[in-house]
C-alpha positions in Angstrom: 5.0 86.1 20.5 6.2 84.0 17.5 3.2 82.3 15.5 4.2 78.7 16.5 3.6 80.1 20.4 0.4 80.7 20.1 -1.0 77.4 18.9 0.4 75.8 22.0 -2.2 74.9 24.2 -2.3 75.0 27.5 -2.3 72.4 30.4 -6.1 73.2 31.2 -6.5 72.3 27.5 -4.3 69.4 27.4 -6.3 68.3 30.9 -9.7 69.0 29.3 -8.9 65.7 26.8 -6.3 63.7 28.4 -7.3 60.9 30.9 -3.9 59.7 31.7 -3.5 63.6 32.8 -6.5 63.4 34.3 -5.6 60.2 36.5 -2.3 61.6 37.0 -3.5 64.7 38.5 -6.4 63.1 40.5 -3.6 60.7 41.9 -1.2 63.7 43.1 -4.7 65.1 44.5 -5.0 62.2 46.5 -1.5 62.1 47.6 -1.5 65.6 48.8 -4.7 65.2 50.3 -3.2 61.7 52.4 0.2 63.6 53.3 -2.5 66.6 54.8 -3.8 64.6 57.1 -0.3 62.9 58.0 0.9 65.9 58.4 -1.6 68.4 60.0 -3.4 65.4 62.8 0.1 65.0 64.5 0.8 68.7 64.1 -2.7 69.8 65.7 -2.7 67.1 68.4 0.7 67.9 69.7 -0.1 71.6 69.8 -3.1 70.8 71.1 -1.7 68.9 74.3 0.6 71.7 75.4 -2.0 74.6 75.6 -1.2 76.0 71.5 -4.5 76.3 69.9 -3.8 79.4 68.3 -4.8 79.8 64.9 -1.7 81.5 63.7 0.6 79.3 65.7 -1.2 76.2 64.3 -0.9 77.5 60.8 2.6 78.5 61.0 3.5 75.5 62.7 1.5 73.0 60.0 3.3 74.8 57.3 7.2 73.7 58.9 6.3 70.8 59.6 4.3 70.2 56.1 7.8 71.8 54.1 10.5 69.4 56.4 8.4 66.3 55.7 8.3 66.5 52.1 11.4 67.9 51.8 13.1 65.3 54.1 10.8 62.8 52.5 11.5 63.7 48.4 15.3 64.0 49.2 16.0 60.6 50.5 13.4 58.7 48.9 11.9 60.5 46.2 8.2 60.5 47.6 6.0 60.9 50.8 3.9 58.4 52.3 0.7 59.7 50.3 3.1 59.6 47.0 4.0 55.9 48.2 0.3 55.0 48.4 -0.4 56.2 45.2 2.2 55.4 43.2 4.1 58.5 42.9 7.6 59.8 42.5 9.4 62.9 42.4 12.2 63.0 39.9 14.7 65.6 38.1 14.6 66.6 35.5 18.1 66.9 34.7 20.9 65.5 37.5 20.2 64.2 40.7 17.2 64.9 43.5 19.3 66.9 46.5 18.1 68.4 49.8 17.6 71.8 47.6 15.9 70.7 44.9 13.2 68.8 47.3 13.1 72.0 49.4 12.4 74.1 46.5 10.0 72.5 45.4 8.5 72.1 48.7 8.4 75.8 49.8 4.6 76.7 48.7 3.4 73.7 51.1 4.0 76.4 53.5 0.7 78.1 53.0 -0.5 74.6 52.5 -3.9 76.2 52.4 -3.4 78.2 49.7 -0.2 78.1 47.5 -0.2 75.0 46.3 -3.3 75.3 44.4 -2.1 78.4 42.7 1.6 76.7 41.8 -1.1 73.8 40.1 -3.2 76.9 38.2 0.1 78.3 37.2 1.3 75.4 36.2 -1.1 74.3 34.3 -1.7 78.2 32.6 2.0 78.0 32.0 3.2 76.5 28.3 5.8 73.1 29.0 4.8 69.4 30.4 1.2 69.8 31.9 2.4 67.4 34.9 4.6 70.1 36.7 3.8 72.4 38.8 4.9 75.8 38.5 7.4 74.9 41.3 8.7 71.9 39.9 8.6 73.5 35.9 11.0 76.0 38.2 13.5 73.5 40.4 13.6 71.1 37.4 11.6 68.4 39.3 8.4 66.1 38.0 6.4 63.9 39.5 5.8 60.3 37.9 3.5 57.4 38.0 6.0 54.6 39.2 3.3 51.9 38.3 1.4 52.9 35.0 -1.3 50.6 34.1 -0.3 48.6 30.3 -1.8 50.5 28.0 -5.1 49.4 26.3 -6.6 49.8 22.8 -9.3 52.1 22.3 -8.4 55.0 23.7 -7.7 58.0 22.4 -4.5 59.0 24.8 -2.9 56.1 24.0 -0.3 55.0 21.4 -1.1 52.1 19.3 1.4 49.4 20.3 4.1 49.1 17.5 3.6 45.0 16.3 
């Protein structure tokens, strides 16, 4: 490990002092939390009419449904309904959002219960831009805040406006 490496700090540290990283990821918190319910309410009821309460089934079936939405949701518009209500956007990093890219990136919602919060740890344990996921750091995707706030003076995240 070269010496310049290891005084790179990581996005817990970055997240520890930041407050726009903080709102950012308290925002894509919310989102995911919004599309969850948009997602597993419909998923549950329907299964729920025609005799499928199985745990498994309800699972598996959640975690399609959870990976076409976002997927067909990022790949034509670039965000979901709970990344619409809070301002969110998925963009690439480099070239244009495709079906792939959005499905790549969408493939841990699968285990909705569980893998996306350990593509966020890894992420954020990971050395690069503290707002990607380990998925997105991966497909070459981020997610953006379409409407940031102007910025005010006095705090200690924020650039001092050039006059």
């Amino acid at each position: 490990m070269a010496a310049r490496d290891a005084l790179m700090a990581s996005g817990f540290e970055v997240l520890g002092h930041s407050r726009a990283l903080q709102r950012h990821w308290a925002r894509r918190c919310g989102a995911y939390g919004l599309d969850l319910i948009v997602v597993l309410m419909p998923t549950w009821t329907i299964l729920t009419v025609v005799g499928l309460t199985g745990t498994v089934l309800v699972a598996l079936a959640s975690g399609v449904v959870f990976v076409a939405y976002g997927t067909a949701a990022e790949a034509s518009r670039g965000r979901t309904l709970g990344k619409y209500v809070f301002d969110l956007e998925v963009r690439p990093v480099r070239g244009t959002m495709t079906v792939r890219k959005a499905a790549a990136r969408n493939a841990p919602k699968f285990f909705w219960y569980l893998f996306p919060l350990l593509d966020l740890i890894l992420g954020l344990l990971g050395q690069g831009d503290p707002r990607q996921r380990f998925s997105d750091r991966a497909v070459g995707t981020t997610v953006v805040w379409r409407e940031a706030p102007p910025a005010t003076r006095g705090h200690a995240d924020i650039r001092p406006a050039n006059d």
